[in-house]
N, C-alpha and C positions, 0 to 999 in steps of 0.2 A: 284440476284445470279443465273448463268447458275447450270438447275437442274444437279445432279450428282455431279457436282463440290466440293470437300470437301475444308474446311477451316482447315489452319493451325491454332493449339493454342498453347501459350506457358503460362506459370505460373509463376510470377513473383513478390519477396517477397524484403518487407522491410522492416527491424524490427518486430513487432507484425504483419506488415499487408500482407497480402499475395491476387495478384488478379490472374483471368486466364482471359487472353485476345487475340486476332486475332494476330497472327503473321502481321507484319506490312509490307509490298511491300519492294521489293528493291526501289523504285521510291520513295517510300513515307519516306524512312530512308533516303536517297540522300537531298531529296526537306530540313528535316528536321535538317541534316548537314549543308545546306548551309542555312536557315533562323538562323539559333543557331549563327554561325562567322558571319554572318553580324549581329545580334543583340549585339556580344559580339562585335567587330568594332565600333560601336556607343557608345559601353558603358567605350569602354579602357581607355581613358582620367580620368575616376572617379575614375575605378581601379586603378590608379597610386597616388592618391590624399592618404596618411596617415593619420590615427587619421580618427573619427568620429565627424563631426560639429551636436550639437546638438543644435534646436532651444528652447531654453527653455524659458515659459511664468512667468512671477514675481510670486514668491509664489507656485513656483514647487519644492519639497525635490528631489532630490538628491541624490542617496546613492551608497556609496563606501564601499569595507573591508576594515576593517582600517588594515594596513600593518602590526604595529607595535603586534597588537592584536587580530589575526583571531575569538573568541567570540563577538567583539564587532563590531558595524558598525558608518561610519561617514554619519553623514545627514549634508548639504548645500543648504539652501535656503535664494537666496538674498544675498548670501556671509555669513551667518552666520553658523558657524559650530558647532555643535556639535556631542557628538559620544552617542551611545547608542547601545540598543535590541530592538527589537521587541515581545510583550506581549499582548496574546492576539489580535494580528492586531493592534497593536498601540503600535507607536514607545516611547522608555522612556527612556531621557535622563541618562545617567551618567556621572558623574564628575569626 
C-alpha cells in the first residue's frame, strides 16, 4: 500500500450478519461481471432443465407434506409409503 493512500470501506450486511470490507476497484467489479456471465453461460443449459433429479440410494426415507393433511408427513422408501410424525427424532407411522 503507497504510504498516505487511504482505503475506501464500505459495510455490508445480510440478515444477521453484517461485515466492513475494502471497497472493491472498478477493475476488479468489471473482471468479476464478466467471470459471473460466463460462469452463468456454462451453466444455462441446467437452468433450463425442470424438477430436481434426485439420486437416491435403496433404503433412503423420503419425505413429503402430505397435501391432504399439512400435521402429518409422507415417508417413501423403496416405494413404500407411509405417513406419519415425527417424535422425538423418530419418525411414527400413522394409519
Amino acid at each position: 500500500m503507497t504510504k498516505g493512500l487511504k482505503k475506501e470501506f464500505i459495510t455490508v450486511t445480510f440478515g444477521s450478519v453484517t461485515i466492513r470490507t475494502e471497497q472493491p476497484s472498478p477493475e476488479v467489479i468489471r473482471k468479476n461481471i464478466i467471470d459471473g456471465q460466463r460462469a452463468f453461460a456454462r451453466a444455462i443449459e441446467a437452468f433450463k432443465t425442470k424438477g430436481v433429479k434426485l439420486n437416491v440410494s435403496k433404503g433412503t426415507a423420503l419425505y413429503q407434506a402430505n397435501p391432504n393433511n399439512p400435521a402429518l408427513l409422507i415417508r417413501n422408501i423403496d416405494g413404500k409409503i407411509d405417513q406419519g410424525v415425527f417424535e422425538n427424532g423418530q419418525f411414527r407411522v400413522i394409519q
